[in-house]
ZAMARGU-4260 file (C-alpha; in steps of 0.2 Angstrom, whole numbers, plus 5000, padded with zeros to 4 digits):
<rodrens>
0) 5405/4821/5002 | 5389/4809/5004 | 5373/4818/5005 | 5361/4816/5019 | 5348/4806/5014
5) 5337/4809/5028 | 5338/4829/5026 | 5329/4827/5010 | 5310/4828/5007 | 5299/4814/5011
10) 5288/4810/4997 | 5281/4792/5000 | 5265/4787/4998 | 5256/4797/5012 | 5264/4813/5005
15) 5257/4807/4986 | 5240/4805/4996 | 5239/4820/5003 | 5246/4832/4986 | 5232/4821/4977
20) 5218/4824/4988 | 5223/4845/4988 | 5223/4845/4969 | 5206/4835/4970 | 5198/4848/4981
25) 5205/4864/4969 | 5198/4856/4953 | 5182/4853/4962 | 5182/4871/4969 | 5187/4877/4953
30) 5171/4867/4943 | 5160/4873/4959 | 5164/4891/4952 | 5162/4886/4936 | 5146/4882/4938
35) 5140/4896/4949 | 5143/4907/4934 | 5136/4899/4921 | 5121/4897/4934 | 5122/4915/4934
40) 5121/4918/4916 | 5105/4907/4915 | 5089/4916/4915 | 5079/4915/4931 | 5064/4907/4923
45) 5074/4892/4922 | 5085/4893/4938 | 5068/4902/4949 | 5055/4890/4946 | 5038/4896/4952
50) 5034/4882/4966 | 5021/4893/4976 | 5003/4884/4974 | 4996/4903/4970 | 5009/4904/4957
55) 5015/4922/4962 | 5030/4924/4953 | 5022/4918/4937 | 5016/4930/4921 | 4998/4930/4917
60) 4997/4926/4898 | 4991/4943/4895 | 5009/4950/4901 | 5017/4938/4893 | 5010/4939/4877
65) 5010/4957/4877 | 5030/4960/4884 | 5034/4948/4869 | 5030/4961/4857 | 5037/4976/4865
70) 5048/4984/4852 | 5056/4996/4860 | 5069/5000/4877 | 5059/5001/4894 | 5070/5001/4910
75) 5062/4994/4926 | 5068/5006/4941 | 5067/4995/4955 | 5067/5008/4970 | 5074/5001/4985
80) 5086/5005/4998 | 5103/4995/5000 | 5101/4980/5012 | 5084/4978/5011 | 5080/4972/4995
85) 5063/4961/4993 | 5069/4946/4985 | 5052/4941/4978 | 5048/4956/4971 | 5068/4957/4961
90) 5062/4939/4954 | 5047/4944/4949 | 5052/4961/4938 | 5065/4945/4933 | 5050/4938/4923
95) 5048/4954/4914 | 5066/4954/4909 | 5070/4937/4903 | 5053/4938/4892 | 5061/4953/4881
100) 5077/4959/4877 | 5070/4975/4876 | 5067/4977/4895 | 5082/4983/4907 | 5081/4980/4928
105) 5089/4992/4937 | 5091/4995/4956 | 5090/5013/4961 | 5094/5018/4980 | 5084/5033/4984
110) 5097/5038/4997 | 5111/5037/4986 | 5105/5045/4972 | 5094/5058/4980 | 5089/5065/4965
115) 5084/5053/4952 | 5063/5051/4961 | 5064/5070/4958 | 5068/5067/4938 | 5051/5056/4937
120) 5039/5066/4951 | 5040/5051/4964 | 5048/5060/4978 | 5033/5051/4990 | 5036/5035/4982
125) 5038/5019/4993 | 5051/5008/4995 | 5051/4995/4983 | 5042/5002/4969 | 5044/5002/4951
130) 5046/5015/4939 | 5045/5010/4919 | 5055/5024/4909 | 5055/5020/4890 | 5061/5036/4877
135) 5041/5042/4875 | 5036/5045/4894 | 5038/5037/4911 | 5025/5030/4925 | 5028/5025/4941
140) 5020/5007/4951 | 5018/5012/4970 | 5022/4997/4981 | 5007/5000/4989 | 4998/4998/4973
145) 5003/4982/4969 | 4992/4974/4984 | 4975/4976/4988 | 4963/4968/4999 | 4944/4960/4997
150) 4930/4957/5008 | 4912/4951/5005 | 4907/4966/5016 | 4916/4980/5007 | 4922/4974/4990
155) 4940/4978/4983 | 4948/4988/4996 | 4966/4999/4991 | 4981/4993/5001 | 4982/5010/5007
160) 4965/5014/5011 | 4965/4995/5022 | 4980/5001/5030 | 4970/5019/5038 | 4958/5006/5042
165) 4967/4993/5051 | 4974/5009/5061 | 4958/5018/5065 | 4946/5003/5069 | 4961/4990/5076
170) 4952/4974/5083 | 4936/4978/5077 | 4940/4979/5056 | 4933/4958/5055 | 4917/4969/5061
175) 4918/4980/5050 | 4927/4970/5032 | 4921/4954/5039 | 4933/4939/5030 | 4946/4952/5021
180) 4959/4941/5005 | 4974/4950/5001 | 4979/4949/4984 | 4996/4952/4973 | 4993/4962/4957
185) 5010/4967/4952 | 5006/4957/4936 | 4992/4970/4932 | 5002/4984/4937 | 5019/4983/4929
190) 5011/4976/4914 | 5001/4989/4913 | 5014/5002/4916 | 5023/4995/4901 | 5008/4998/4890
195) 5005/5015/4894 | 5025/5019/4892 | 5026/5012/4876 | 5009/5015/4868 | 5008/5027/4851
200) 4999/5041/4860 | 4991/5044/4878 | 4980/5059/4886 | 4985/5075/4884 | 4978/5087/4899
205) 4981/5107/4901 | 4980/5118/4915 | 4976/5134/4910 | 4983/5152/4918 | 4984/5169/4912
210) 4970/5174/4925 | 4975/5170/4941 | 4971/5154/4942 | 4972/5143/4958 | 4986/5131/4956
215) 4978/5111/4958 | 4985/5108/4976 | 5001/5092/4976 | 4987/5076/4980 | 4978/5080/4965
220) 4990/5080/4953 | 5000/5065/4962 | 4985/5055/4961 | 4977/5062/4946 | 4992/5063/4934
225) 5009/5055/4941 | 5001/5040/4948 | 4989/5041/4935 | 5001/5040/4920 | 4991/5057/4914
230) 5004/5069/4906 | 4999/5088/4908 | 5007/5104/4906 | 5001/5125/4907 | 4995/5134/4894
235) 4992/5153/4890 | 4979/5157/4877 | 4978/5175/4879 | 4988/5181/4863 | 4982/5179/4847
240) 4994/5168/4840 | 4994/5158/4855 | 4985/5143/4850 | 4976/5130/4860 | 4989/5114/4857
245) 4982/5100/4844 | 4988/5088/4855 | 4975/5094/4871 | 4963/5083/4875 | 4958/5090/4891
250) 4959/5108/4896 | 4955/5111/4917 | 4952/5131/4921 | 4952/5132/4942 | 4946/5145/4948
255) 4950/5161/4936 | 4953/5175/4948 | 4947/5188/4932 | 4937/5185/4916 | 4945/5178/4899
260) 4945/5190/4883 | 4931/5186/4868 | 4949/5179/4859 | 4950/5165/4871 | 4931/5162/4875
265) 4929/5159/4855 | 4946/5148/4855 | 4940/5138/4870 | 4921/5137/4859 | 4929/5131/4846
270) 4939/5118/4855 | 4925/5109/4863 | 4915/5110/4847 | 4929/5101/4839 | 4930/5087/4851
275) 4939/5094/4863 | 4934/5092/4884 | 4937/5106/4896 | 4932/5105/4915 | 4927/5124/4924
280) 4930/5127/4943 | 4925/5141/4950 | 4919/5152/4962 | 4906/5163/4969 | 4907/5179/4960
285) 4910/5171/4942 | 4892/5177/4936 | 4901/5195/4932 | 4914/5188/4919 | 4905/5193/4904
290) 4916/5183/4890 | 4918/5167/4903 | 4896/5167/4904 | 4897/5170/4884 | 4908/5154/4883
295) 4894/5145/4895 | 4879/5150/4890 | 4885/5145/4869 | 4884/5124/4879 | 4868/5130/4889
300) 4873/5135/4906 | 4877/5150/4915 | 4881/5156/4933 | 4869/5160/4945 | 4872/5175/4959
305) 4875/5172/4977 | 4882/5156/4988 | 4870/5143/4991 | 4864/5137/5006 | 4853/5122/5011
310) 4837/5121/5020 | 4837/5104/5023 | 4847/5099/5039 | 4849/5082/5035 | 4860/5090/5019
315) 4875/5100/5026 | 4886/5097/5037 | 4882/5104/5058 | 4876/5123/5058 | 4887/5125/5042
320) 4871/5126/5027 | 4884/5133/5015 | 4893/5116/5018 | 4881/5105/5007 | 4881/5086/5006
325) 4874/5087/4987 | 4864/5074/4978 | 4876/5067/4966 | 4868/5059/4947 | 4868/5042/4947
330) 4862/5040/4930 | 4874/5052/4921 | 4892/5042/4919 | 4901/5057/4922 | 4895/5053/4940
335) 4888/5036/4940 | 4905/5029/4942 | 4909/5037/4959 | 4891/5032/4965 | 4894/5013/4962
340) 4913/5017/4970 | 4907/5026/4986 | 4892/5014/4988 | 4902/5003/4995 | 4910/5012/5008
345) 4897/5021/5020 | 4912/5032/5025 | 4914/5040/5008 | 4907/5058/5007 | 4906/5074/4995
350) 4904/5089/5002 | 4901/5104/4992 | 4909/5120/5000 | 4904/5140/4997 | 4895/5132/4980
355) 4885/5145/4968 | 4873/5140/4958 | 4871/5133/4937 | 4857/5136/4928 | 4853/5124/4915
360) 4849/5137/4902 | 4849/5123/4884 | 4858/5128/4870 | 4853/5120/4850 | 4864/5105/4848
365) 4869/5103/4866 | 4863/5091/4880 | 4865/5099/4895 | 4863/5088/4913 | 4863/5091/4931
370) 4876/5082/4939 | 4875/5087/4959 | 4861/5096/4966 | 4854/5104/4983 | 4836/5099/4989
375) 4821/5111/4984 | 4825/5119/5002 | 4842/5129/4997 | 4843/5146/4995 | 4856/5159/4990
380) 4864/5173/4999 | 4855/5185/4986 | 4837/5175/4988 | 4827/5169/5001 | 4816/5159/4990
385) 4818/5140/4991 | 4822/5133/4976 | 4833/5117/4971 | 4851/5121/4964 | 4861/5114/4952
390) 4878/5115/4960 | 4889/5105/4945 | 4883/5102/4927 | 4889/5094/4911 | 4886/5099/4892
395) 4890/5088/4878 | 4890/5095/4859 | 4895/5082/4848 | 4911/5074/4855 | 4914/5088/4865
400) 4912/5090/4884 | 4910/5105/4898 | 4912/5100/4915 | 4906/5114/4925 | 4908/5114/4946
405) 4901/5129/4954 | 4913/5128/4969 | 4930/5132/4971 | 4935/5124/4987 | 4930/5107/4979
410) 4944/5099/4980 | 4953/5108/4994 | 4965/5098/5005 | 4954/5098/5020 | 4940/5094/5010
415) 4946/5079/5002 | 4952/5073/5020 | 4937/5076/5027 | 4927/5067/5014 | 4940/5051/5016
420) 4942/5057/4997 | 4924/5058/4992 | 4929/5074/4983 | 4941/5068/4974 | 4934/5054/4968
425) 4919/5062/4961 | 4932/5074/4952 | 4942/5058/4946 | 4926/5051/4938 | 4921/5065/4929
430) 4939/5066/4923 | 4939/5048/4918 | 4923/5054/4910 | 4929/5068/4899 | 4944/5054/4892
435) 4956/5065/4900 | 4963/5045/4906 | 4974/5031/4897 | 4961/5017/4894 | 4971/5000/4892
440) 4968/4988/4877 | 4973/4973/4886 | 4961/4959/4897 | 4959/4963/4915 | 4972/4953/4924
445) 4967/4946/4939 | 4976/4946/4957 | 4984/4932/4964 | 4975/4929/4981 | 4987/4928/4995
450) 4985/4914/5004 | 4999/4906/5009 | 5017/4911/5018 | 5029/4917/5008 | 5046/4916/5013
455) 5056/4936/5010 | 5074/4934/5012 | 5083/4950/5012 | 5097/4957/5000 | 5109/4959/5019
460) 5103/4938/5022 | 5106/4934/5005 | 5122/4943/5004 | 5125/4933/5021 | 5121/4913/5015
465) 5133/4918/4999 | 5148/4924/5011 | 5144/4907/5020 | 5142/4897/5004 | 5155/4905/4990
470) 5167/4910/5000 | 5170/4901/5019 | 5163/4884/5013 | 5176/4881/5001 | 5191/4890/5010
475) 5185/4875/5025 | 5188/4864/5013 | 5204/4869/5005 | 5212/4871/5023 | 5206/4854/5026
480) 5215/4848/5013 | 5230/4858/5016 | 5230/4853/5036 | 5229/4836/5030 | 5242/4837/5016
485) 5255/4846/5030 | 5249/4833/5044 | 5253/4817/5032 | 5269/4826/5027 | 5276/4825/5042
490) 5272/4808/5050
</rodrens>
């Protein structure tokens, strides 16, 4: 039987065209993927090139001097929710990471792992922050940290603190700021965040209890410790053998609703004359604790009876006298840091609450200093004479430091509010005073001014362009070639 010649497959040369230019196409898609992956593999300092003239995503020398020696493990937590990734933040925490093997990037979703801001304090954290965890400690980079703003007018302003601004005063903050630069300082920031993480030893502050003491309310310790990069933890001295921790550098006592024993007031002595630094808070009424004024008086300071009041109106706040605007030292430098600070911002405040006095007592071996004081027109609850009152006082005895601040209500919520943080600020000064901070060793690194567009794509449009460019680009082309390949086939 003869075969049918013509119910046999075609092959001729438009066929051998067409089979040629579909094996062409999958060899080129298959080197295209190839390549794709070993771009991949390749470290972004050689695939993200920094082409901005402000050199944004580039490492100051500092950082990259310093992150070359790191020795140890430090992961990056890059917080940020899924699908809206910051693309030029994930490739600058990339610098850090290709600069040392010893530095990990990972991205943590808040909202899918609701628990891991808890594990490092950061519940108020914002999106896109960074929190560098290494084996010793952990601090966490606010996003809003990582910008700041500057004007002629005002000097370095916060992001934050710009932000309240721009809401309260709208159309009139050019008024106001004048010109205002924004600045990136991410490289200051994380740099320095990997410093204090893996440094030998940082600050160690105490709060002390046993005697009813007011607990320090959530803004300051987030702004004093967590976003600080202080560590702290509570002690109890009462018992014998309950020792005050070698490790303490700072010991703050807020507010004890009853007196200490003579054992504690000797072991608190004993600290401070050994180096140590302990900051008092208290309030009216204190002057009956006979072992807390024994403690005092050994620095040369003691309670007076009685809340102050000012006579001078121009000095407290309307018809409230016990409500002092104090004068604050601007020679001391637990105090002259927050006058420089405040001077540049007519809106800063501190107001001194329900205040009783200090008396500058002097004791051999200690300097004692005044370091916020009423006008020669206050007067007390318990004395009608006019008389200027000391209402906070330092001591120094050696390396050793007493902060004393005669009012409890200090640092209050509504009175740190209502001071735009003026309260605060003067406490984080004489903090910062005491040592009771992590000092960095390294150069200032300076900000990167802001002054041109930069272009944010986000992890959804990224995701989107690499659907379009991976996946439907080449599956065009392959059906191209397959529609060709079947339409030469059968002509």
């Amino acid at each position: 039987m003869k075969k049918n010649i013509n119910a046999l497959p075609a092959f001729g040369k438009a066929g051998k065209m067409g089979t040629y230019t579909l094996i062409i196409t999958v060899i080129v898609l298959a080197a295209l993927i190839v390549i794709n992956l070993i771009a991949a593999a390749i470290p972004s300092k050689y695939t993200a090139i920094d082409t901005s003239s402000n050199k944004m995503y580039s490492l100051s020398e500092t950082s990259r001097d310093f992150v070359s020696e790191i020795t140890e493990d430090v992961t990056l937590y890059y917080i940020c929710q899924s699908g809206s990734e910051d693309s030029k933040m994930r490739t600058f925490l990339e610098r850090y990471e290709d600069l040392s093997k010893h530095i990990k990037i990972k991205v943590v979703d808040p909202l899918e792992d609701s628990s891991f801001l808890s594990k490092y304090n950061a519940d108020s954290i914002s999106n896109y922050s960074v929190i560098a965890v290494s084996e010793k400690r952990y601090k966490s980079v606010d996003y809003g940290d990582m910008y700041y703003f500057y004007s002629a007018n005002s000097g370095k302003i916060g992001y934050s603190e710009y932000q309240y601004y721009a809401q309260y005063y709208g159309d009139y903050m050019s008024y106001y700021f004048g010109e205002v630069t924004e600045y990136f300082d991410g490289d200051n920031q994380i740099t320095g965040a990997l410093e204090y993480v893996t440094a030998a030893k940082v600050p160690m502050v105490y709060l002390l209890e046993g005697h009813n003491e007011e607990e320090l309310t959530d803004t300051v310790t987030a702004n004093l410790f967590t976003y600080s990069g202080i560590q702290y933890d509570t002690i109890n001295i009462a018992l014998d053998d309950d020792s005050i921790p070698a490790d303490a550098d700072v010991i703050i006592i807020n507010n004890p609703g009853n007196d200490f024993s003579a054992g504690e007031a000797e072991k608190l002595t004993a600290f401070i004359k050994d180096g140590g630094n302990v900051i008092l808070i208290t309030a009216v009424g204190c002057d009956s604790y006979t072992n807390l004024n024994a403690f005092t008086k050994t620095f040369g300071l003691a309670a007076k009876s009685g809340t102050v009041s000012e006579g001078d109106s121009s000095m407290y706040y309307s018809r409230a006298p016990q409500y002092i605007f104090a004068d604050i030292n601007s020679e001391h430098d637990a105090t002259s840091g927050y006058v420089s600070y405040s001077s540049s911002s007519s809106r800063m405040s501190v107001l001194v609450p329900y205040a009783h006095g200090i008396e500058l007592v002097g004791a051999n071996g200690v300097t004692t200093t005044a370091l916020m004081t009423t006008s020669s027109k206050a007067y007390t609850t318990d004395s009608d004479e006019k008389s200027q009152y000391n209402l906070a006082a330092a001591a120094e005895a050696g390396d050793g430091k007493l902060v004393w601040i005669g009012s409890s209500q200090l640092l209050a919520d509504n009175f740190v509010n209502g001071t735009n943080g003026g309260n605060f600020y003067l406490f984080f000064y004489m903090f910062n005073w005491m040592q009771g901070s992590f000092t960095s060793s390294l150069p200032e690194i300076a900000g990167v001014e802001l002054s041109e567009a930069v272009l944010t794509v986000s992890e959804t449009q990224a995701n989107f362009w690499g659907v379009i460019l991976i996946f439907i680009i080449p599956a065009a082309v392959i059906g191209g070639g397959l529609i060709y390949f079947i339409y030469r086939r059968r002509k």
